[in-house]
Steps between C-alpha positions, in 0.01 A plus 500: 500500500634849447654660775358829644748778566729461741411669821621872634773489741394719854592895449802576709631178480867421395597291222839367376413530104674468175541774259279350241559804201608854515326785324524818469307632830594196717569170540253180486561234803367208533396380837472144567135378517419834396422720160807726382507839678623777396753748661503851373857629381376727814535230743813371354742648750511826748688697260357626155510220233553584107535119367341279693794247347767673701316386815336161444541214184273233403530216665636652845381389855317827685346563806167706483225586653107541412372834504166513309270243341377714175190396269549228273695333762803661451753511752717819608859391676752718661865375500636842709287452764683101580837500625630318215717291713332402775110518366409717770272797449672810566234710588147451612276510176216735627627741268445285220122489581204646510330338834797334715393130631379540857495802566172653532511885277281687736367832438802687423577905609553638091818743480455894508401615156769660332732345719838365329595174633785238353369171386570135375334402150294183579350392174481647164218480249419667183296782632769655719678311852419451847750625781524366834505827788664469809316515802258254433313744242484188248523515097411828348498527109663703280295511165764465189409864433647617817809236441739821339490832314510288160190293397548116570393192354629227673534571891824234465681762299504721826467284799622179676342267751685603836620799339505795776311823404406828607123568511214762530169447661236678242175330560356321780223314360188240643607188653860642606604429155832779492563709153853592490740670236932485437480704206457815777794385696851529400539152505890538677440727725158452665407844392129648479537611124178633494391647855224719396352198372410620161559160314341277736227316352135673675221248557156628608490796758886519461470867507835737467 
């Protein structure tokens, strides 16, 4: 009888995988038991990658860890986050996700508007990137328009996952869900580019 796919390893969990085929953006693995997973060219190592051939070939051992299960059963692996010698993580991975496992997210105090604060980039997706706050403010967004000066088309081109970045509060909408903008911070600096607030985006009653 034909065999159904095989089934999703647990997110967070560590894997000792083979580097199945390298592309462009990344590298396939296979994990034993498992589909391949892929690990962006992000994820390759802590510094900036060009080729992901200077850092991995096909065919070599890895350590790596799960990060996200994505539609279609695909599989998103991070080989910077595993001590590469000893398979250890070498950080906890709550800013790799959304919801951290077991720990309640309560009803959170949101950041001052307008305030700048310095944040990790926790995932990316096409319609701009969310950024992990200190103090326990959780993910804000900042929409691809607000990514840089220049217009954007792929978020990638601008950001990494665990990149650190310098953010502005601009909107504080429903549901504590946190607007935020870089391209009104000088992004080495931590400056407050824009502290009139001219360029922030203005939502409903956002008078000036």
């Amino acid at each position: 009888p034909p065999r159904g796919p095989p089934p999703l390893p647990e997110i967070r969990s560590i894997h000792r995988g083979t580097v199945a085929r390298i592309t462009t953006f990344g590298a396939f693995i296979r994990l034993e038991g498992h589909a391949d997973g892929l690990c962006h060219i992000s994820q390759l190592a802590d510094e900036r990658v060009e080729t992901v051939g200077d850092v991995v070939s096909e065919g070599q051992r890895v350590w790596v860890v799960v990060t996200e299960l994505r539609e279609n059963n695909k599989i998103s692996l991070s080989m910077k986050l595993v001590d590469q010698d000893t398979g250890e993580l070498k950080e906890a991975l709550d800013d790799f996700n959304a919801a951290p496992a077991g720990r309640p997210r309560g009803p959170q105090e949101p950041p001052p508007l307008y305030s700048v604060l310095q944040g990790t980039v926790a995932r990316i997706q096409p319609f701009g990137c969310f950024v992990r706050l200190p103090d326990a403010y959780g993910d804000g967004l900042v929409h691809v328009s607000q990514l840089c000066s220049y217009r954007v088309e792929n978020p990638d081109d601008v950001v990494d996952a665990g990149q650190k970045v310098w953010v502005k509060v601009v909107e504080l909408r429903d549901m504590n869900k946190i607007s935020l903008s870089m391209k009104v911070v000088d992004q080495a600096t931590g400056e407050d580019l824009d502290p009139a607030n001219r360029d922030v985006p203005r939502g409903d009653g956002g008078g000036g």
